[in-house]
mmJSON file of the N, C-alpha and C atoms, coordinates in Angstrom:
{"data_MODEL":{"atom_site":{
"group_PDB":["ATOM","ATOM","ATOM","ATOM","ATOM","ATOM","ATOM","ATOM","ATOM","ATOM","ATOM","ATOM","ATOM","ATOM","ATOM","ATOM","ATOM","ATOM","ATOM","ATOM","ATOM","ATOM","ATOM","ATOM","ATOM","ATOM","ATOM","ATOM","ATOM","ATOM","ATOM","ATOM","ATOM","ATOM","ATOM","ATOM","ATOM","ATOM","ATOM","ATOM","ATOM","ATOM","ATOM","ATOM","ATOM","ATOM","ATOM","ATOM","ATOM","ATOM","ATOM","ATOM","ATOM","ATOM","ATOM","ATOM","ATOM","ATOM","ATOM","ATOM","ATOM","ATOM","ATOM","ATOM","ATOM","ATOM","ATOM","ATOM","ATOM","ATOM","ATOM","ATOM","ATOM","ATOM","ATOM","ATOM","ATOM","ATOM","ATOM","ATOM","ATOM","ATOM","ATOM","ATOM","ATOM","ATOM","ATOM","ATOM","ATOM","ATOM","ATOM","ATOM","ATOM","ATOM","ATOM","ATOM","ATOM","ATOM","ATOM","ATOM","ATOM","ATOM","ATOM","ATOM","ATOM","ATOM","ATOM","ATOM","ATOM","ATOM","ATOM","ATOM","ATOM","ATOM","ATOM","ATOM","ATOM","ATOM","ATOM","ATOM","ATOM","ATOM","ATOM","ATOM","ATOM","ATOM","ATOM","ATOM","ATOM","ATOM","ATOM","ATOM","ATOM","ATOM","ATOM","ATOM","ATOM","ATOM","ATOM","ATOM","ATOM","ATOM","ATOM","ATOM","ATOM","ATOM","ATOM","ATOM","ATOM","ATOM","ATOM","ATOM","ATOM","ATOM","ATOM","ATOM","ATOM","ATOM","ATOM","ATOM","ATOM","ATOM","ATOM","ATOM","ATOM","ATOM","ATOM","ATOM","ATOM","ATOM","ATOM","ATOM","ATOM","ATOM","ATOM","ATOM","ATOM","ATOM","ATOM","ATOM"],
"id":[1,2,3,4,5,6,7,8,9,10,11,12,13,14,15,16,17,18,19,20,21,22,23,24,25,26,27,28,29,30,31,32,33,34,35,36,37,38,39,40,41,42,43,44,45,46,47,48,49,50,51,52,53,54,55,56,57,58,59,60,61,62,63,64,65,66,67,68,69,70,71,72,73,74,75,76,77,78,79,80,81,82,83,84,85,86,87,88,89,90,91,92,93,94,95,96,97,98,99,100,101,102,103,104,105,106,107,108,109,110,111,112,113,114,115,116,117,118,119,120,121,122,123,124,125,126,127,128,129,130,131,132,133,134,135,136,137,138,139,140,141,142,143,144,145,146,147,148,149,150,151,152,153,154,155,156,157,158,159,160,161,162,163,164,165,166,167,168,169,170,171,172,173,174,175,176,177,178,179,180],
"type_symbol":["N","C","C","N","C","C","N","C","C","N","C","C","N","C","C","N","C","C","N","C","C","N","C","C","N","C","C","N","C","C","N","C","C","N","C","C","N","C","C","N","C","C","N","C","C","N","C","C","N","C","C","N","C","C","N","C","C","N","C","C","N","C","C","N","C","C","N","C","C","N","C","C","N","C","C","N","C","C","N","C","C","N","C","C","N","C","C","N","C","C","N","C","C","N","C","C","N","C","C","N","C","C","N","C","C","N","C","C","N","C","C","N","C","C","N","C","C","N","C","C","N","C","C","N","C","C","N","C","C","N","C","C","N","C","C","N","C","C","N","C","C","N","C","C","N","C","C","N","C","C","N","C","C","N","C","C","N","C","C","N","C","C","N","C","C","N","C","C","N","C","C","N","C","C","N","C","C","N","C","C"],
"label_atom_id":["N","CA","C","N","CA","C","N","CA","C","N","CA","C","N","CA","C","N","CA","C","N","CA","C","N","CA","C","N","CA","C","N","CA","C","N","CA","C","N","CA","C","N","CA","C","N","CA","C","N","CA","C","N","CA","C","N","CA","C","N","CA","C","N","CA","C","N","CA","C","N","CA","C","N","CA","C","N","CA","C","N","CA","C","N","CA","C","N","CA","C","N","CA","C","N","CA","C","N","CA","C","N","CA","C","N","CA","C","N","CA","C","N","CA","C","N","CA","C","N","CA","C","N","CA","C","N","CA","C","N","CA","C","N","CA","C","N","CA","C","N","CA","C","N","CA","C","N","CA","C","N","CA","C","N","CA","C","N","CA","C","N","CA","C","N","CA","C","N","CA","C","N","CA","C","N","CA","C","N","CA","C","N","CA","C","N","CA","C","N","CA","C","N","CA","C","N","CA","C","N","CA","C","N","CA","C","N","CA","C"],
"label_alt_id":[null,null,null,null,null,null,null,null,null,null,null,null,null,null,null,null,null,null,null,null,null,null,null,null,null,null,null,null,null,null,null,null,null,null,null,null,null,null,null,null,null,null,null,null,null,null,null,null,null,null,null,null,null,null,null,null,null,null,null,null,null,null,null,null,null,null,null,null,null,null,null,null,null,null,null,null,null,null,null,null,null,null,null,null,null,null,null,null,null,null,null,null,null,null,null,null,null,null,null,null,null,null,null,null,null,null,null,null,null,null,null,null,null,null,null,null,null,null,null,null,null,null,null,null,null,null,null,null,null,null,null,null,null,null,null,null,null,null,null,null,null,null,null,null,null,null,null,null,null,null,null,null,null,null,null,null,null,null,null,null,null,null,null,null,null,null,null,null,null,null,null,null,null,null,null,null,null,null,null,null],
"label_comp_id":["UNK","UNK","UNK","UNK","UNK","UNK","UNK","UNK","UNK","UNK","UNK","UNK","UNK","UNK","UNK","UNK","UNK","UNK","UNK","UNK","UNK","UNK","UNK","UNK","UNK","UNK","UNK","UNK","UNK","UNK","UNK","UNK","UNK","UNK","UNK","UNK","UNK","UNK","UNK","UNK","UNK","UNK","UNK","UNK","UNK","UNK","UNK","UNK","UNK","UNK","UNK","UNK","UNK","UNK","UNK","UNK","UNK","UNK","UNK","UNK","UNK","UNK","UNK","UNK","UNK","UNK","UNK","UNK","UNK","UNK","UNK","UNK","UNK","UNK","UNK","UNK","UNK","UNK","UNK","UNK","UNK","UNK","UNK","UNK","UNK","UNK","UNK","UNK","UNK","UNK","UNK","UNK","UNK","UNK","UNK","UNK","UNK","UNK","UNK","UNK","UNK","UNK","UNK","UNK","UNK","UNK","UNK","UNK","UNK","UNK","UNK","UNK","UNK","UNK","UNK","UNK","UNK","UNK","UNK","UNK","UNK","UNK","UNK","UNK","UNK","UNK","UNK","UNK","UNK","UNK","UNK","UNK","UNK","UNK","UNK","UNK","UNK","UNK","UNK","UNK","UNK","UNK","UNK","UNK","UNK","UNK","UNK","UNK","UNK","UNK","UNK","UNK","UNK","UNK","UNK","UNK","UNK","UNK","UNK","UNK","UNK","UNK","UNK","UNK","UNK","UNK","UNK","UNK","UNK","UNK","UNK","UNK","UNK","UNK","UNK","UNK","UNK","UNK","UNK","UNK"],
"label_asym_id":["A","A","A","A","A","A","A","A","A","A","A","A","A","A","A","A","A","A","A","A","A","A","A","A","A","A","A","A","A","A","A","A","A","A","A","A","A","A","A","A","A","A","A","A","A","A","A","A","A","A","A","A","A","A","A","A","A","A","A","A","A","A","A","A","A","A","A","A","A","A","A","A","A","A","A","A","A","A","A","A","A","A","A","A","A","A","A","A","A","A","A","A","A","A","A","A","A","A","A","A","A","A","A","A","A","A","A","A","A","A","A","A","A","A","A","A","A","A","A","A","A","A","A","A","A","A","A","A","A","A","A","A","A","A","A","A","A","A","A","A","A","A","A","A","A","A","A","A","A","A","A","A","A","A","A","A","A","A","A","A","A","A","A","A","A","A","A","A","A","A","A","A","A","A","A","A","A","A","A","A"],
"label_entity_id":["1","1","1","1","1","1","1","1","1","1","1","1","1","1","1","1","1","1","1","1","1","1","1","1","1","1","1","1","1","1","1","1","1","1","1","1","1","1","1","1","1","1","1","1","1","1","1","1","1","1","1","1","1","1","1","1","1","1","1","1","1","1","1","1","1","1","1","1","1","1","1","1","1","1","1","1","1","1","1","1","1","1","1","1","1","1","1","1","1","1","1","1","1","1","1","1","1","1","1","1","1","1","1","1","1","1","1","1","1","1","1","1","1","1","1","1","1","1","1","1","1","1","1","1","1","1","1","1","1","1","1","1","1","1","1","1","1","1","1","1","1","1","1","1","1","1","1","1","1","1","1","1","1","1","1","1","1","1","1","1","1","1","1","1","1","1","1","1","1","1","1","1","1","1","1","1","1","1","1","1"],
"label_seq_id":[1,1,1,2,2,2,3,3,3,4,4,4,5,5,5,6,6,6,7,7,7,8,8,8,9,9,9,10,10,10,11,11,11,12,12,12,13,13,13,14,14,14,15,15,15,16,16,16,17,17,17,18,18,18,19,19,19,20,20,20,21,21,21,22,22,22,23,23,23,24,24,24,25,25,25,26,26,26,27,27,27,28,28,28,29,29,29,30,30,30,31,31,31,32,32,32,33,33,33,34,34,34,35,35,35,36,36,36,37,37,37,38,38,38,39,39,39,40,40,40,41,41,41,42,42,42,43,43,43,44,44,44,45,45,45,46,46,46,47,47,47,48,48,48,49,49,49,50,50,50,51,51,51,52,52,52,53,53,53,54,54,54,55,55,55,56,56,56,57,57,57,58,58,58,59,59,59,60,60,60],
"pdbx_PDB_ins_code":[null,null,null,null,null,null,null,null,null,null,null,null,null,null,null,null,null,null,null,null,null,null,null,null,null,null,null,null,null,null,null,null,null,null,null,null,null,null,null,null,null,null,null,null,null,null,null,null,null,null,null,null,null,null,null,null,null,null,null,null,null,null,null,null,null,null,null,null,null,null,null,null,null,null,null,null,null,null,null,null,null,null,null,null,null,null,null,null,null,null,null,null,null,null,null,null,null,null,null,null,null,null,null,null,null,null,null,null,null,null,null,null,null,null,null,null,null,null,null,null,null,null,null,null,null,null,null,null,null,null,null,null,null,null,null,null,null,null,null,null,null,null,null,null,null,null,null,null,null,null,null,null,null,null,null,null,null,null,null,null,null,null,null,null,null,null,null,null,null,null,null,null,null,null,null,null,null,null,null,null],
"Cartn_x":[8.122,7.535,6.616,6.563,5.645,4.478,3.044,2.187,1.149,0.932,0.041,-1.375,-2.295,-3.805,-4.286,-5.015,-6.226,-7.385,-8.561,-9.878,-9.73,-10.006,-9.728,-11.004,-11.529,-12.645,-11.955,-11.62,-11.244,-11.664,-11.172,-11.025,-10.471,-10.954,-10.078,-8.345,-8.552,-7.116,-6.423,-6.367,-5.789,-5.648,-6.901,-6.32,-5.367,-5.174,-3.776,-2.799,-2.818,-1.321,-1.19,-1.876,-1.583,-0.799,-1.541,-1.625,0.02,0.576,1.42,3.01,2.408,3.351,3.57,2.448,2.718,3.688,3.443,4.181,5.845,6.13,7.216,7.888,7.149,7.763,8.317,7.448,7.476,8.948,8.903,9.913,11.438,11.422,12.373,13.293,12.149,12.071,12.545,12.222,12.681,14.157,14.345,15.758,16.583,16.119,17.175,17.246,16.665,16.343,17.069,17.265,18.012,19.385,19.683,21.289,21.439,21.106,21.537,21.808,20.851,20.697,22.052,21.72,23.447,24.569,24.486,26.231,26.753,28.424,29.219,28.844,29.148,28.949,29.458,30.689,31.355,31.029,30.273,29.652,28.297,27.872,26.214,26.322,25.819,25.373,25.18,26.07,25.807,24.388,22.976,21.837,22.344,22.856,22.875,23.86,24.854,26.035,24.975,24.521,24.357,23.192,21.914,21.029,21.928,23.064,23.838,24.262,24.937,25.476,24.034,23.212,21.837,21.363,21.489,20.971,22.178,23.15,24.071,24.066,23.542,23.82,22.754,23.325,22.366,22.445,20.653,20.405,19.874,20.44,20.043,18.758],
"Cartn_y":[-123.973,-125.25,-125.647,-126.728,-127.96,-128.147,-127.605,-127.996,-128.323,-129.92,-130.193,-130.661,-130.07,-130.532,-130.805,-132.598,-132.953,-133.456,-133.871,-134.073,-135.239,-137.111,-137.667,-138.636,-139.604,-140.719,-141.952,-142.473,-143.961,-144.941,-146.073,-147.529,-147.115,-147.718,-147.779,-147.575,-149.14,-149.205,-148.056,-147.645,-146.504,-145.242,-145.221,-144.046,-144.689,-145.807,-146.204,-146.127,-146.336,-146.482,-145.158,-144.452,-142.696,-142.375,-142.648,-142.331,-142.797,-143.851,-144.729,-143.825,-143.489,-142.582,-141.124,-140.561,-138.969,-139.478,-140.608,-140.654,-140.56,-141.482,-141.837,-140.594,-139.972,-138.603,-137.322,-138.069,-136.685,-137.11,-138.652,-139.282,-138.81,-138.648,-138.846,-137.081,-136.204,-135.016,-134.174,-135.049,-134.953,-135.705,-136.599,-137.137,-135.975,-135.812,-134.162,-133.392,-132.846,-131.325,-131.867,-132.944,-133.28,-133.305,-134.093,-133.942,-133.338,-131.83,-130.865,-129.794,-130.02,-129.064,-129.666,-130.647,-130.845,-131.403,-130.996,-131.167,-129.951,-130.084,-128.992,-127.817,-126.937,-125.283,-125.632,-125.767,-126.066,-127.036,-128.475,-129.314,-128.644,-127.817,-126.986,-126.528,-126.905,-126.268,-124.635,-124.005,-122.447,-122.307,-122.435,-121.743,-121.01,-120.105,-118.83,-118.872,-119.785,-119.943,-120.761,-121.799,-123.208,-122.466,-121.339,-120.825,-120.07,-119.299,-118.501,-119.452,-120.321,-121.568,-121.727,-121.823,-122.617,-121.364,-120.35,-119.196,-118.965,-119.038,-118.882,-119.9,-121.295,-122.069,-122.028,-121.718,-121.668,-122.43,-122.671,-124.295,-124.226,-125.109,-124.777,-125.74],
"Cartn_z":[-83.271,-82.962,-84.109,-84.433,-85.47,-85.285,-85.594,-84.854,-86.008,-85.721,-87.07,-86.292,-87.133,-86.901,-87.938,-87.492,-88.48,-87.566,-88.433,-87.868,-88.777,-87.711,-87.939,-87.437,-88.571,-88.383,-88.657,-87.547,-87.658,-86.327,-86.989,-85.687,-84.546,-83.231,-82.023,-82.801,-83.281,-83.669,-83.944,-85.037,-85.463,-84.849,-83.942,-82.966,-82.022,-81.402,-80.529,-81.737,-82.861,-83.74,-83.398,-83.873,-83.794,-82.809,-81.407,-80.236,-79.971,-80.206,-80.017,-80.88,-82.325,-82.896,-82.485,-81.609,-81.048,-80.004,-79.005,-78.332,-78.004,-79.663,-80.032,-80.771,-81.324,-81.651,-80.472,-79.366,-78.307,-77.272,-76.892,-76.501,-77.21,-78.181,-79.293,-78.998,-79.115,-78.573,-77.907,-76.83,-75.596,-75.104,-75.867,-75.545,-76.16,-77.731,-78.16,-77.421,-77.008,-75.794,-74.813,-74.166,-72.85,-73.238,-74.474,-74.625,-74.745,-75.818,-76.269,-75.332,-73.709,-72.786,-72.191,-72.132,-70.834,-71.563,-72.891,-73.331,-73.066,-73.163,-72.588,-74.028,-73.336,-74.22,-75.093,-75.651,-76.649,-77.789,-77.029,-78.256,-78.311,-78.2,-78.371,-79.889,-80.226,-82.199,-81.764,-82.315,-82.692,-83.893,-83.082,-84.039,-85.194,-84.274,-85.505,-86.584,-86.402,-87.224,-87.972,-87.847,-88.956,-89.569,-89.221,-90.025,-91.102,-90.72,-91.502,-92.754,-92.522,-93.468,-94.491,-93.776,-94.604,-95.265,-95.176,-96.05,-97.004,-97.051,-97.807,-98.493,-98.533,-99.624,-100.595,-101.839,-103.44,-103.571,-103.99,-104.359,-105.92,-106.523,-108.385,-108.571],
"occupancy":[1.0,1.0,1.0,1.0,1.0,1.0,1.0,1.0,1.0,1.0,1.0,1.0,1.0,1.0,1.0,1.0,1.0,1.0,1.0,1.0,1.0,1.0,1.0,1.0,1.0,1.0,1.0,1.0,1.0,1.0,1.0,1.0,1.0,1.0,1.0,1.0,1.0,1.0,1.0,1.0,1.0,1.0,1.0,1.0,1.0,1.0,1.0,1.0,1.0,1.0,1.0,1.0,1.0,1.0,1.0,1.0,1.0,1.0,1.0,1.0,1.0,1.0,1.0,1.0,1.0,1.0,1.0,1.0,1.0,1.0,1.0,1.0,1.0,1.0,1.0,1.0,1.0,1.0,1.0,1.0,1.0,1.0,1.0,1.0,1.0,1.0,1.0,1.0,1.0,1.0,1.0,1.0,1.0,1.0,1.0,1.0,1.0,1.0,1.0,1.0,1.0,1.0,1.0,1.0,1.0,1.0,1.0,1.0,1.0,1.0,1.0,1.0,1.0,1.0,1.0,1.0,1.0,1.0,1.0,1.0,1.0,1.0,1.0,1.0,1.0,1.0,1.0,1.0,1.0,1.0,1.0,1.0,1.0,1.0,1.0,1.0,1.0,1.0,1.0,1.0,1.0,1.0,1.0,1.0,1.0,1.0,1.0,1.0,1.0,1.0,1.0,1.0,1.0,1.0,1.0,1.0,1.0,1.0,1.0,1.0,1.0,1.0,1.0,1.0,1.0,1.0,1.0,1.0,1.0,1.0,1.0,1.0,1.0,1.0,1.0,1.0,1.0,1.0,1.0,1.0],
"B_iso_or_equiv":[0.0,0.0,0.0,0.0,0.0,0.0,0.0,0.0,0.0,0.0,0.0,0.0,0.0,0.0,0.0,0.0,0.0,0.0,0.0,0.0,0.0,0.0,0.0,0.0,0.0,0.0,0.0,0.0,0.0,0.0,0.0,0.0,0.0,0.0,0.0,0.0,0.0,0.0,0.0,0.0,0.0,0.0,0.0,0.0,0.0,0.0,0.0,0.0,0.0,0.0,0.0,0.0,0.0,0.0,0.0,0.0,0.0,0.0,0.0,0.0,0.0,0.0,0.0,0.0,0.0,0.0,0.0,0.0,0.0,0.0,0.0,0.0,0.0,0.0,0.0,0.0,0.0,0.0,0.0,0.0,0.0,0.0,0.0,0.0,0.0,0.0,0.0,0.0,0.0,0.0,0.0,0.0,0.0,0.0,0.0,0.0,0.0,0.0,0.0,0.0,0.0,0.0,0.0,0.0,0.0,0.0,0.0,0.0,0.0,0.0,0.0,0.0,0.0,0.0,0.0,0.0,0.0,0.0,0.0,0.0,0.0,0.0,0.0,0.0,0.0,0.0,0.0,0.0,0.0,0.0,0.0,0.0,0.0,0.0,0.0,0.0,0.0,0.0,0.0,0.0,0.0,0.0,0.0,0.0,0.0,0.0,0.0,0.0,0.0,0.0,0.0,0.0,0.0,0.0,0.0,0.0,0.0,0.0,0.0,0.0,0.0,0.0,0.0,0.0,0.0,0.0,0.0,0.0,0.0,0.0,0.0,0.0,0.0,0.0,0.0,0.0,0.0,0.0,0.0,0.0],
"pdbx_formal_charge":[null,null,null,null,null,null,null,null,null,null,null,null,null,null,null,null,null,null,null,null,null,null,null,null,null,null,null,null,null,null,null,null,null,null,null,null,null,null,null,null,null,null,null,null,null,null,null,null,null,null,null,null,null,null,null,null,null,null,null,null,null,null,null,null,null,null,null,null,null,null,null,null,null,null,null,null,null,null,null,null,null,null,null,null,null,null,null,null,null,null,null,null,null,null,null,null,null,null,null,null,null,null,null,null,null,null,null,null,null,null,null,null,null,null,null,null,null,null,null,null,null,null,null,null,null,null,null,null,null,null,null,null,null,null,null,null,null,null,null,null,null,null,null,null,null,null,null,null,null,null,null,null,null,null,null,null,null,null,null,null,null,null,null,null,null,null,null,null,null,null,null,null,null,null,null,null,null,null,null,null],
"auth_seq_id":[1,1,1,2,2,2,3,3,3,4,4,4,5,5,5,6,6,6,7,7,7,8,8,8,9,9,9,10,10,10,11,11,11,12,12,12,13,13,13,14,14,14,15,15,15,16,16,16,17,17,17,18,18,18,19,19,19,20,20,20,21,21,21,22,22,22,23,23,23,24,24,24,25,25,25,26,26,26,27,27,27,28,28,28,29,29,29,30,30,30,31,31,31,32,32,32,33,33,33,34,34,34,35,35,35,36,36,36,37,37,37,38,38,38,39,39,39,40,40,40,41,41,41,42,42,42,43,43,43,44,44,44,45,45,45,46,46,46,47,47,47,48,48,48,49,49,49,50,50,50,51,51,51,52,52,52,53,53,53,54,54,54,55,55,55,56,56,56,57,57,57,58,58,58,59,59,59,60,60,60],
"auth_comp_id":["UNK","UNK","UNK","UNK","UNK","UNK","UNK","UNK","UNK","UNK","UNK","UNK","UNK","UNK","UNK","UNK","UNK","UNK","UNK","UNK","UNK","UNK","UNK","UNK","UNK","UNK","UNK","UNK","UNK","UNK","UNK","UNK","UNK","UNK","UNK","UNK","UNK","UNK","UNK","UNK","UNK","UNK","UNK","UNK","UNK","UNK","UNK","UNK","UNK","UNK","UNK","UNK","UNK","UNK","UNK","UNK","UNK","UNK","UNK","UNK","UNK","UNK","UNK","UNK","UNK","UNK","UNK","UNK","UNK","UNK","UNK","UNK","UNK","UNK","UNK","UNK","UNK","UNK","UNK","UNK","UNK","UNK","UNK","UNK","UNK","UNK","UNK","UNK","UNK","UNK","UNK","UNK","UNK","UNK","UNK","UNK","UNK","UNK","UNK","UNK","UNK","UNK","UNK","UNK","UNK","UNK","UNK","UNK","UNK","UNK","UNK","UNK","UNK","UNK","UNK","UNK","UNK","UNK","UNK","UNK","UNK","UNK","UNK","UNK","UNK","UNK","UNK","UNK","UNK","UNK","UNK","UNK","UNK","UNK","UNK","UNK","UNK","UNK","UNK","UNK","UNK","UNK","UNK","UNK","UNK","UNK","UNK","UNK","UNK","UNK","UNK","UNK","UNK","UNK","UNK","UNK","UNK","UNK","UNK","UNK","UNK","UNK","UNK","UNK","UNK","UNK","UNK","UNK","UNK","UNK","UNK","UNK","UNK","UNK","UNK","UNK","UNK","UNK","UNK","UNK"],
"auth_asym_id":["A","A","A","A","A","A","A","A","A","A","A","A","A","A","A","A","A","A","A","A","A","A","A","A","A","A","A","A","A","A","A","A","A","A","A","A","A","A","A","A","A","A","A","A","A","A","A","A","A","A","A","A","A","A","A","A","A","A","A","A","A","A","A","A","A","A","A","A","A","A","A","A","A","A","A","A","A","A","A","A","A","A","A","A","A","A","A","A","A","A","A","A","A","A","A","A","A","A","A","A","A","A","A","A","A","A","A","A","A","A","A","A","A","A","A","A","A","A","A","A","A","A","A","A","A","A","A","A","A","A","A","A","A","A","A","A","A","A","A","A","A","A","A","A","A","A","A","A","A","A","A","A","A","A","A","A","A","A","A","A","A","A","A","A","A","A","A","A","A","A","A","A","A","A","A","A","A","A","A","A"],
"auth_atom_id":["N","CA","C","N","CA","C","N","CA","C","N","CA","C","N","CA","C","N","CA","C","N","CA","C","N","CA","C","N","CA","C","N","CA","C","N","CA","C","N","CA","C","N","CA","C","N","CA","C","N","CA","C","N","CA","C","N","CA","C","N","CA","C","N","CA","C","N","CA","C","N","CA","C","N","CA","C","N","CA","C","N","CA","C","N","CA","C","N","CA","C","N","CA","C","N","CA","C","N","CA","C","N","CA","C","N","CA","C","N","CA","C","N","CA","C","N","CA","C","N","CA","C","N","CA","C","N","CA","C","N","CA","C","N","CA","C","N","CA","C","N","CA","C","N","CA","C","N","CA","C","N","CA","C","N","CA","C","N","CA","C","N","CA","C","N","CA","C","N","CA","C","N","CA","C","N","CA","C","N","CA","C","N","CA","C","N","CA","C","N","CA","C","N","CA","C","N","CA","C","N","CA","C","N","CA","C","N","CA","C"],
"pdbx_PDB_model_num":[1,1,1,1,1,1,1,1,1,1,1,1,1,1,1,1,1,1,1,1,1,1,1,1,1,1,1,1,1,1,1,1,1,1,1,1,1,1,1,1,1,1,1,1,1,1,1,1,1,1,1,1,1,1,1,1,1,1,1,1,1,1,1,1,1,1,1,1,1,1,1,1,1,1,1,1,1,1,1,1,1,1,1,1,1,1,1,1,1,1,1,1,1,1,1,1,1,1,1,1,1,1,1,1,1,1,1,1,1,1,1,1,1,1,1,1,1,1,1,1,1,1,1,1,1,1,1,1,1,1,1,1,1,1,1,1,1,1,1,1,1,1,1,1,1,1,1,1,1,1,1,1,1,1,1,1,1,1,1,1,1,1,1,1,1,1,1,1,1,1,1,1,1,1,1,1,1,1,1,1]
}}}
């Protein structure tokens, strides 16, 4: 999991933009996790295959 922390001095405003973009990130999130949970076994991304792929590719 992603977990970013800052210590932040601003406007109302900007804490709702913020506030407004965690949201939209968490929404977003959560729609992945739902499809990915209830597609059939077969369309499910093999983790371990596609990390395998990604360690095997040399990057120059």
């Amino acid at each position: 999991m992603l977990v970013l922390e800052a210590k932040l001095v601003g406007k109302n405003w900007q804490y709702e933009q913020l506030d407004e973009a965690i949201r939209t990130g968490q929404f977003i999130r959560n729609k992945c996790l739902v499809y990915w949970i209830e597609s059939p076994r077969d369309e499910q991304v093999n983790r371990n295959r596609l990390k395998g792929s990604v360690n095997s590719t040399k990057y120059s």
